[in-house]
BADREN-337362 format. One record per residue (C-alpha): residue number from 1; chain; x, y, z. Coordinates in nm, 3 decimals. Example, Ala and Ser with C-alpha at 12.3 -4.5 7.8 and 13.67 -1.06 7.14 Angstrom:
% residues 2
@pos = 1 unit = A c1 = 1.230 c2 = -0.450 c3 = 0.780 $
@pos = 2 unit = A c1 = 1.367 c2 = -0.106 c3 = 0.714 $
% end
This chain:
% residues 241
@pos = 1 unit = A c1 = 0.000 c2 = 0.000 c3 = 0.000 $
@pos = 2 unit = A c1 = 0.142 c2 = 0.342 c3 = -0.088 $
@pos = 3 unit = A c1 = 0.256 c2 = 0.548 c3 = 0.222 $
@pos = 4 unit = A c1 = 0.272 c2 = 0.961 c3 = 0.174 $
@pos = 5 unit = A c1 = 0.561 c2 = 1.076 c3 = 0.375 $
@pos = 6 unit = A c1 = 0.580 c2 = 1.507 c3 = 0.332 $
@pos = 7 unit = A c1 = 0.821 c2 = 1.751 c3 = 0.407 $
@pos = 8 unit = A c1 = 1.135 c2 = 1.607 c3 = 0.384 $
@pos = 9 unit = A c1 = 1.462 c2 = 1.805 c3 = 0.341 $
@pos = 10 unit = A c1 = 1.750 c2 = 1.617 c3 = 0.244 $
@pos = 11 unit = A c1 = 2.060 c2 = 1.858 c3 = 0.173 $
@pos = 12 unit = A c1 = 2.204 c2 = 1.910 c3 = -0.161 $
@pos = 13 unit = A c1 = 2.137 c2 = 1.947 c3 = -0.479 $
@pos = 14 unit = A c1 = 1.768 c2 = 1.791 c3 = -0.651 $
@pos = 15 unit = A c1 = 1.663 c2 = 1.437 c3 = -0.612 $
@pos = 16 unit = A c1 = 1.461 c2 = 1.185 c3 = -0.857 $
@pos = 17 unit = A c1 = 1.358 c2 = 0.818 c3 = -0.793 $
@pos = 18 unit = A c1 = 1.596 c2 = 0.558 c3 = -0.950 $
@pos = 19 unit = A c1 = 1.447 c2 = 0.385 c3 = -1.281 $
@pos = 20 unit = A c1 = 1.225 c2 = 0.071 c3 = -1.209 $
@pos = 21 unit = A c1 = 1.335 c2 = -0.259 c3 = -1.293 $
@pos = 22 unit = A c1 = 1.258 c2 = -0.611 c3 = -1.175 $
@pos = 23 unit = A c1 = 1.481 c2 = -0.618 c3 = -0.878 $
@pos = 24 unit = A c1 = 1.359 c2 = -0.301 c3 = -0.746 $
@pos = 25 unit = A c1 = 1.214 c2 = -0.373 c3 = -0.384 $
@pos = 26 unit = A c1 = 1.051 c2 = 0.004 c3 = -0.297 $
@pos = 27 unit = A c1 = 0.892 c2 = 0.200 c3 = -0.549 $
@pos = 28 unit = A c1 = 0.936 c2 = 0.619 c3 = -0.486 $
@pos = 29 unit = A c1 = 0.695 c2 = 0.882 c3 = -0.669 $
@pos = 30 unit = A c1 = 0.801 c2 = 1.258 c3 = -0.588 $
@pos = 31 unit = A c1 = 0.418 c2 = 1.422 c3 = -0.570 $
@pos = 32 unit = A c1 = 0.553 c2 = 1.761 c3 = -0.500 $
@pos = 33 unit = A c1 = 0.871 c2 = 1.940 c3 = -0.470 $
@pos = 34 unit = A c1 = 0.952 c2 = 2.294 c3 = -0.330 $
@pos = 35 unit = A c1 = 1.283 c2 = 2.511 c3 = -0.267 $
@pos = 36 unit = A c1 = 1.400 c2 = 2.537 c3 = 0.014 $
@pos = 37 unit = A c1 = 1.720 c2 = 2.721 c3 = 0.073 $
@pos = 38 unit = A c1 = 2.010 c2 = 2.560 c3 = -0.073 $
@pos = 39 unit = A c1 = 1.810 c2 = 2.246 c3 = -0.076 $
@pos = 40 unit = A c1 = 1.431 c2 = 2.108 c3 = -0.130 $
@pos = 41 unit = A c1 = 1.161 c2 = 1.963 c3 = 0.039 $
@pos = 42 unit = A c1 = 1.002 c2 = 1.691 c3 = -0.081 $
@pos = 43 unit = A c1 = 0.686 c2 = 1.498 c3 = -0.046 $
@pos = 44 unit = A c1 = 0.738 c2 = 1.158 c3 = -0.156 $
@pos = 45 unit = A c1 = 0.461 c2 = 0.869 c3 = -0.227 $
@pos = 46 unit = A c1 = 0.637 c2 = 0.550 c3 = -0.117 $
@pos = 47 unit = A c1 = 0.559 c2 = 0.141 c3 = -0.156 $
@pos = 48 unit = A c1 = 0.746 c2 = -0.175 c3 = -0.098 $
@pos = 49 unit = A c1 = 0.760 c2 = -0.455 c3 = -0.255 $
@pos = 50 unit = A c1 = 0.896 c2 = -0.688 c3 = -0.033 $
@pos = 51 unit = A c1 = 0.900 c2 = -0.721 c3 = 0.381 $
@pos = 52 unit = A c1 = 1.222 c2 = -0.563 c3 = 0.505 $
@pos = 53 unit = A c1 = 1.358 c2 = -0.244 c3 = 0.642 $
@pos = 54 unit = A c1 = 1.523 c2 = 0.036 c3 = 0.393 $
@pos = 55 unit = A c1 = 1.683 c2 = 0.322 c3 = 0.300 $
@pos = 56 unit = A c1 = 1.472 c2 = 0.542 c3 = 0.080 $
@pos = 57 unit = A c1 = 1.797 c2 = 0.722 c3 = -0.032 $
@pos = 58 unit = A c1 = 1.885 c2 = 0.359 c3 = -0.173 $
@pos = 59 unit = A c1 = 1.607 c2 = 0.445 c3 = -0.442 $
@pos = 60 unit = A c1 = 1.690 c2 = 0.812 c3 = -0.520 $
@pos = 61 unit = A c1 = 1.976 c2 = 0.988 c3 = -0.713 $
@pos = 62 unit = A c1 = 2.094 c2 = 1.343 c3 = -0.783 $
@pos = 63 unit = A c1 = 1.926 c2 = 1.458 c3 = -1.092 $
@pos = 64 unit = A c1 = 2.283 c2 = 1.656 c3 = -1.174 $
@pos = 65 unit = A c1 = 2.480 c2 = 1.332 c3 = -1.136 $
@pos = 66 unit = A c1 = 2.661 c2 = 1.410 c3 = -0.824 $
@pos = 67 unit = A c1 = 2.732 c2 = 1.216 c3 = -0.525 $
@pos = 68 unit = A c1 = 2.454 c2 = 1.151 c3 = -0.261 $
@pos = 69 unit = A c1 = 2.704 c2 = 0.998 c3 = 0.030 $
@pos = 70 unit = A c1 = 2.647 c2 = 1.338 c3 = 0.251 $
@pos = 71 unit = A c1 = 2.230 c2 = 1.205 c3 = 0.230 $
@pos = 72 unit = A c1 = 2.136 c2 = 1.084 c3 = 0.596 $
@pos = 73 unit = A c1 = 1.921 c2 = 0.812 c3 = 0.620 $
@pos = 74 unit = A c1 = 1.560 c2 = 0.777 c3 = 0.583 $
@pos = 75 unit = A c1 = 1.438 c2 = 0.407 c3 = 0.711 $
@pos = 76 unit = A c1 = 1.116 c2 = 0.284 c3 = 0.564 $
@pos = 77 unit = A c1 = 0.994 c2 = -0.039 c3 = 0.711 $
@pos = 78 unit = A c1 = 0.786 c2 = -0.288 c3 = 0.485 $
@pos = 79 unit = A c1 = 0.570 c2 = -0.517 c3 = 0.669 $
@pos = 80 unit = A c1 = 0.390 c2 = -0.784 c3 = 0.535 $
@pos = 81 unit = A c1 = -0.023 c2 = -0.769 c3 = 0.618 $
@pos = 82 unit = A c1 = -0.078 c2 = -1.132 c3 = 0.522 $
@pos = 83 unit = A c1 = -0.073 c2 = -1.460 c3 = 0.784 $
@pos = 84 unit = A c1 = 0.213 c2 = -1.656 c3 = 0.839 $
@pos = 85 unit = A c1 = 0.231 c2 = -1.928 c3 = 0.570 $
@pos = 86 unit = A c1 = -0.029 c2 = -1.737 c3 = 0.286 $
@pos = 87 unit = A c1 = -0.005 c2 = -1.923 c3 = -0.065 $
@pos = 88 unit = A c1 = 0.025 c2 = -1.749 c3 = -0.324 $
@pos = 89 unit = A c1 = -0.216 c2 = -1.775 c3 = -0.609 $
@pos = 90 unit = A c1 = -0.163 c2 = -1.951 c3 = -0.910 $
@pos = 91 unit = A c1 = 0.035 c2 = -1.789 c3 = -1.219 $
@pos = 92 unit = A c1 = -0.188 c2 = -1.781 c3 = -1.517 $
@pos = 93 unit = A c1 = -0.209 c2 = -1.956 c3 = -1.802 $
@pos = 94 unit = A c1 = -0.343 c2 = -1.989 c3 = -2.137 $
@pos = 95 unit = A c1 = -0.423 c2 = -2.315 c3 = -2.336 $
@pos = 96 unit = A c1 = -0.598 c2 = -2.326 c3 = -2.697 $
@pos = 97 unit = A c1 = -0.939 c2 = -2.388 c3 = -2.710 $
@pos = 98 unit = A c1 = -1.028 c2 = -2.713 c3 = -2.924 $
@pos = 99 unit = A c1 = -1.077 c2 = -2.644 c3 = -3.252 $
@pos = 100 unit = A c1 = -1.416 c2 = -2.819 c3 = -3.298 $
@pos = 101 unit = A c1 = -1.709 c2 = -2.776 c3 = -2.995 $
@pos = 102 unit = A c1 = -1.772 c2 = -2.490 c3 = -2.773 $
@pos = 103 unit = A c1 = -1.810 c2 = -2.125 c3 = -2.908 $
@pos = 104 unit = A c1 = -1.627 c2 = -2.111 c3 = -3.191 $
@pos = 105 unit = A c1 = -1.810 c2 = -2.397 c3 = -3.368 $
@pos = 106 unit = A c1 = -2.134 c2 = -2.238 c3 = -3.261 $
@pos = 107 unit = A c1 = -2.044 c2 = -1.957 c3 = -3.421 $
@pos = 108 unit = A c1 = -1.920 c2 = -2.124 c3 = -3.766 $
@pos = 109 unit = A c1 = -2.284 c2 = -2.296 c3 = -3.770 $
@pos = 110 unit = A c1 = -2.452 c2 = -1.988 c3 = -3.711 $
@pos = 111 unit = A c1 = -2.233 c2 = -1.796 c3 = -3.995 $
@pos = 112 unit = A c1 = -2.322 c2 = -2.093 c3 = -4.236 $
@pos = 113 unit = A c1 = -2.672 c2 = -2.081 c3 = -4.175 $
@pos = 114 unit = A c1 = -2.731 c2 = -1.688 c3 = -4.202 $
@pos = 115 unit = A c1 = -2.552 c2 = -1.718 c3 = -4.564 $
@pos = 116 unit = A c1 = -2.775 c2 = -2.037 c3 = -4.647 $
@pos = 117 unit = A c1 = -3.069 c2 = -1.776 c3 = -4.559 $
@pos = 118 unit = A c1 = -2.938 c2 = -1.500 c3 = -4.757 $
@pos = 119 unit = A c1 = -2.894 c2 = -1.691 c3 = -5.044 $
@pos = 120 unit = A c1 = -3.232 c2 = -1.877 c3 = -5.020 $
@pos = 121 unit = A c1 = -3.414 c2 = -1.491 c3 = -4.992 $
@pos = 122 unit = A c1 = -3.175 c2 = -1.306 c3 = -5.269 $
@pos = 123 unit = A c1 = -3.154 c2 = -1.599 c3 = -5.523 $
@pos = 124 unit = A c1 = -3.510 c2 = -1.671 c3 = -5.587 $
@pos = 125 unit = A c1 = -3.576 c2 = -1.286 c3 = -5.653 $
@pos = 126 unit = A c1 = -3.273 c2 = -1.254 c3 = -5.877 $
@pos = 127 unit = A c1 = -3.397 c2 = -1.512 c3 = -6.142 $
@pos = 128 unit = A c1 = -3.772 c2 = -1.368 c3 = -6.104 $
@pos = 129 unit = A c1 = -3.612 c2 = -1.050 c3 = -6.165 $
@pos = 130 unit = A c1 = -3.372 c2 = -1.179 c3 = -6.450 $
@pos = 131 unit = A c1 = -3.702 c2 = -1.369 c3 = -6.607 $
@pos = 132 unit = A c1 = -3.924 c2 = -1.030 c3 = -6.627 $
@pos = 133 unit = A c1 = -3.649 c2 = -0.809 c3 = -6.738 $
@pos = 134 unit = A c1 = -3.709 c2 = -0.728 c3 = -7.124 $
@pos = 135 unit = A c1 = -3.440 c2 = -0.868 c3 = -7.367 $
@pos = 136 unit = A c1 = -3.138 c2 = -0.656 c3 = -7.385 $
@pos = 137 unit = A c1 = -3.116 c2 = -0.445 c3 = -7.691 $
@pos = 138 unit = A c1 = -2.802 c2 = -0.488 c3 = -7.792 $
@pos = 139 unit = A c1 = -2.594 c2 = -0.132 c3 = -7.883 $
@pos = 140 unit = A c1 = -2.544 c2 = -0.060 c3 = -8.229 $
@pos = 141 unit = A c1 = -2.169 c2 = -0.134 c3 = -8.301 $
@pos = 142 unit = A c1 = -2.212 c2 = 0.062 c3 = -8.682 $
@pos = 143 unit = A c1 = -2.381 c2 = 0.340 c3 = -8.850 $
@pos = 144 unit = A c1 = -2.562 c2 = 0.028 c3 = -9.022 $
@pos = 145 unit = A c1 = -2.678 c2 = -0.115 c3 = -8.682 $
@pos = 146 unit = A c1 = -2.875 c2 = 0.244 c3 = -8.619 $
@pos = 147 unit = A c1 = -3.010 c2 = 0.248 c3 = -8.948 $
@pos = 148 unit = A c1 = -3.122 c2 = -0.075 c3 = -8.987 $
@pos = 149 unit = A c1 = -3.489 c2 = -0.030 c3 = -8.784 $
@pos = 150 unit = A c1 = -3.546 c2 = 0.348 c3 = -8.946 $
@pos = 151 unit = A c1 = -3.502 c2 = 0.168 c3 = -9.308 $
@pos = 152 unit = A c1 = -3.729 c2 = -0.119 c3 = -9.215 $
@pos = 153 unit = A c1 = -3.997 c2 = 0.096 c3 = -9.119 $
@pos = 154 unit = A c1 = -3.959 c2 = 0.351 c3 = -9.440 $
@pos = 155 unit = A c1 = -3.952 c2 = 0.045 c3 = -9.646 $
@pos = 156 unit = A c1 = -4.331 c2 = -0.056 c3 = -9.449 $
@pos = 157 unit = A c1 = -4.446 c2 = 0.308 c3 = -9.501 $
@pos = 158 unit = A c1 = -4.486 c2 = 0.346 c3 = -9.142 $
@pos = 159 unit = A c1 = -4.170 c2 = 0.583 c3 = -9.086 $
@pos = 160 unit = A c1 = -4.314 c2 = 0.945 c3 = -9.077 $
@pos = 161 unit = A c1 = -4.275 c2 = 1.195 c3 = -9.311 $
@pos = 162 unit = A c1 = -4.099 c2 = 1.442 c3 = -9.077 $
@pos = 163 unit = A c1 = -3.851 c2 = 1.130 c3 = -8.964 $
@pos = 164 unit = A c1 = -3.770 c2 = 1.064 c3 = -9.314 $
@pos = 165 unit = A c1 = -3.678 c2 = 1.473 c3 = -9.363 $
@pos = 166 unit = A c1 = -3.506 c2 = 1.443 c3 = -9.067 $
@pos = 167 unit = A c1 = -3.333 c2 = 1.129 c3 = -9.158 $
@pos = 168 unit = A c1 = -3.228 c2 = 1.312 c3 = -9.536 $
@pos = 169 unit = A c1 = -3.064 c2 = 1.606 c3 = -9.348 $
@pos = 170 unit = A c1 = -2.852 c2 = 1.431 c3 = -9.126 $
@pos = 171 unit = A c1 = -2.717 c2 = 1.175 c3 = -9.405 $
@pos = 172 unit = A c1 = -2.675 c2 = 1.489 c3 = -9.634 $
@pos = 173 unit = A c1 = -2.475 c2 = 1.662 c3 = -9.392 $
@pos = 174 unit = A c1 = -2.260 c2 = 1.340 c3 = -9.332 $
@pos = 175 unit = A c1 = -2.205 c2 = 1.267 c3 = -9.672 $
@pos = 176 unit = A c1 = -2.075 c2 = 1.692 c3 = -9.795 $
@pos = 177 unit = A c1 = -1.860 c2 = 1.652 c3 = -9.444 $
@pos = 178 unit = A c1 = -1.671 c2 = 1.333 c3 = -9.562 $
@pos = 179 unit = A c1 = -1.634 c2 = 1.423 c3 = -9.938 $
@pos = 180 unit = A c1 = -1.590 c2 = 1.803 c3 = -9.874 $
@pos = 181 unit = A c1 = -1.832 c2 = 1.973 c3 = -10.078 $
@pos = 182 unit = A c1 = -1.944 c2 = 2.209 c3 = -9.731 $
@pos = 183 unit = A c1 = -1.863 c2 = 2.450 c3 = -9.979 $
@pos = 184 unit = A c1 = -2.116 c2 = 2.403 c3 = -10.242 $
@pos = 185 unit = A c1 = -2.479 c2 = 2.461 c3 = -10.209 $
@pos = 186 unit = A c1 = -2.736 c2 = 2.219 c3 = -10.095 $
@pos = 187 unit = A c1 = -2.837 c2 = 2.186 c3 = -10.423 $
@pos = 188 unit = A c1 = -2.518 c2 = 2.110 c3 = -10.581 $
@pos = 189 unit = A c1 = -2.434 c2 = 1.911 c3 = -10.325 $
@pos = 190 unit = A c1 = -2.714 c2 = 1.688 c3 = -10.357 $
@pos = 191 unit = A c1 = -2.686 c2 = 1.683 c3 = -10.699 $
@pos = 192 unit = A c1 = -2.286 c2 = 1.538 c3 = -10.617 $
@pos = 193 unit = A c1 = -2.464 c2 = 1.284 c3 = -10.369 $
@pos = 194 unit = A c1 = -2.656 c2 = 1.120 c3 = -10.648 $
@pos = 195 unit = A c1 = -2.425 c2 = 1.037 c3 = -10.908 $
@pos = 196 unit = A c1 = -2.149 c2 = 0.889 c3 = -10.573 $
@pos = 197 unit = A c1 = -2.178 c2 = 0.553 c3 = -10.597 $
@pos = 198 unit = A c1 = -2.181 c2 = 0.535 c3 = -10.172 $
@pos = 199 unit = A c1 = -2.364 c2 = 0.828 c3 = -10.103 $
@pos = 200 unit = A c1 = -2.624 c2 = 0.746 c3 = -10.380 $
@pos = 201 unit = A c1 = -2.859 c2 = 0.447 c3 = -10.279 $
@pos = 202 unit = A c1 = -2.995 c2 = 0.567 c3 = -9.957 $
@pos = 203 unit = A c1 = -3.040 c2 = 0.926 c3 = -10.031 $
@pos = 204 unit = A c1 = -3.163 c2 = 0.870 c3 = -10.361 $
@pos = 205 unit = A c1 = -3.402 c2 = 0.617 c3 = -10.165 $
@pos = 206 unit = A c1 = -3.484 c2 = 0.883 c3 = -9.910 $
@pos = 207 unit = A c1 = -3.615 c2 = 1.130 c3 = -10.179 $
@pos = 208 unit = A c1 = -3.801 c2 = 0.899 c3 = -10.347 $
@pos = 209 unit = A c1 = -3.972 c2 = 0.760 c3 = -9.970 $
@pos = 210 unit = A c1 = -4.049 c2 = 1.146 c3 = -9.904 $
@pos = 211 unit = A c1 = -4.148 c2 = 1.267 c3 = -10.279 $
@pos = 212 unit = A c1 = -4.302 c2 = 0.951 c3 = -10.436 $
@pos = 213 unit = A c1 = -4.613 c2 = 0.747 c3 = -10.316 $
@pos = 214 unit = A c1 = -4.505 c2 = 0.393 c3 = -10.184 $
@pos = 215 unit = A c1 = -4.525 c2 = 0.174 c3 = -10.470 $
@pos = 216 unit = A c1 = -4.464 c2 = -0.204 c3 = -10.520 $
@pos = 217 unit = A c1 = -4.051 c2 = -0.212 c3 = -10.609 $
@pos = 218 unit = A c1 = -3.881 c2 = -0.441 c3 = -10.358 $
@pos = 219 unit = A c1 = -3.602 c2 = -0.263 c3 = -10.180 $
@pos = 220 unit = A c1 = -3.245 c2 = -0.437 c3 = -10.060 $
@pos = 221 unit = A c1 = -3.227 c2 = -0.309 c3 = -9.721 $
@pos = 222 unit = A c1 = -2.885 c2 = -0.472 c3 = -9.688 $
@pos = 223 unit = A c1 = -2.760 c2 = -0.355 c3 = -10.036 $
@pos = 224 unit = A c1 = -2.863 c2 = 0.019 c3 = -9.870 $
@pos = 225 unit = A c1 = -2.691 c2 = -0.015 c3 = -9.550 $
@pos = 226 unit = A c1 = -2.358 c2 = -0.172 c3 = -9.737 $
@pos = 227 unit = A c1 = -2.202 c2 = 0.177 c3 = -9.717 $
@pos = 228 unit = A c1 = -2.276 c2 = 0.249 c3 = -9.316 $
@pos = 229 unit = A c1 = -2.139 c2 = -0.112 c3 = -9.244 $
@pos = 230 unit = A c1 = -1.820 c2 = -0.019 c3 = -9.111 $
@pos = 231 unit = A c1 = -1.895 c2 = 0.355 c3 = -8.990 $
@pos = 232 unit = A c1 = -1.943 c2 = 0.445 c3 = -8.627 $
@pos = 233 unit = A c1 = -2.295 c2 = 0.449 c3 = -8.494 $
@pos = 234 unit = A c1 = -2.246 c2 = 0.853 c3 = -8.409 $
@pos = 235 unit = A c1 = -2.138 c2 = 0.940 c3 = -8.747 $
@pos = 236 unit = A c1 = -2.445 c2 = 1.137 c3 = -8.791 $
@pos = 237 unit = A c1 = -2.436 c2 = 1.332 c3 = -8.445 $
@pos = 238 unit = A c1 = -2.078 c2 = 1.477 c3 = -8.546 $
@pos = 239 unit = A c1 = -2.163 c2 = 1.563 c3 = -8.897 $
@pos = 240 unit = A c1 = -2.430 c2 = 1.806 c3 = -8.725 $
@pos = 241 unit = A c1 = -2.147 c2 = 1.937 c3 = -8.466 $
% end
């Protein structure tokens, strides 16, 4: 138990405990130190370790490295509080738990079966979901791709007149960007388009859709989109940039 012993004044210079190690029998805390003259007063917090009668001055040292052989004595007696013949407990010690049984199998069991529940509640949903879901539409990967469906429905005479118009420009504008004729007029231009041997069958098809009632002819939709095959599918956006 700690003791509190205040106001002492050893002579000289200033004191500090003595590091701790395993051999160290008292244990000394300085809780408050004062000048005093040519010397300090101390009060000291003080506990032993063993039974015995001791020096305190054992366990301190100059903090400026002198000597301390002019420091009188100051006897602290240890006494022991426990009977005659008291065992002393038990070190501890630590063995492994088995690796199957007890608490960590019961918790392996109950991981195992809160994933077996997941999985039953997510699973089921996923393929429900997955069986409902629309079929993908896969992306276009050409100009072709994205011009495949508008041709198919000009070709029914379902694709509206303003789509059609709409559909002219755009291919117009693409076509005077790649073979540089920005500089004629649309007329001229047009006029180019018709005789090119790329440009030619789907514009020239596009005019007739817009200024020529549907009639009979059969139409090569592939033999159209030959030209767009290998063309990316936003050709048309960055003609109109």
């Amino acid at each position: 138990m700690p003791v509190l012993i205040e106001q002492v004044v050893p002579p000289g210079s200033e004191l500090e405990p003595v590091a701790v190690t395993d051999k160290t029998l008292v244990v000394i805390r300085i809780d408050a130190i004062y000048p005093h003259g040519s010397a300090f007063r101390y009060d000291l917090v003080c506990y032993g370790l063993e039974p015995g009668e001791y020096n305190l001055c054992d366990f301190l040292k100059r903090k400026d490295g002198s000597s301390k052989d002019d420091l009188p004595p100051l006897p602290f007696l240890v006494e022991s509080r426990l009977p005659a013949g008291q065992i002393e407990p038990h070190g501890l010690s630590f063995a492994s738990l088995p690796w199957l049984g007890g608490y960590r199998l019961l918790m392996i069991l109950a991981g195992v079966v809160w994933l077996a529940g997941l999985v039953w509640l997510v699973y089921p949903r996923r393929k429900k979901l997955a069986a409902d879901a629309p079929d993908a539409v896969a992306a276009p990967v050409s100009l072709a791709d994205r011009l495949r469906p508008l041709v198919i429905e000009a070709v029914a005479g379902r694709l509206a007149p303003a789509r059609l118009a709409e559909l002219e420009r755009a291919l117009v504008s693409y076509w005077r960007r790649r073979l540089n004729l920005e500089s004629l007029t649309p007329v001229e231009a047009l006029s180019q388009l018709r005789a090119h041997p790329e440009a030619s069958p789907l514009v020239t098809q596009l005019e007739n859709w817009l200024h020529r009632p549907a009639g009979d002819r059969p139409v090569d939709v592939a033999l159209l989109l030959e030209p767009y095959r290998n063309i990316a599918p936003d050709a048309l956006e960055e003609s109109a940039r």
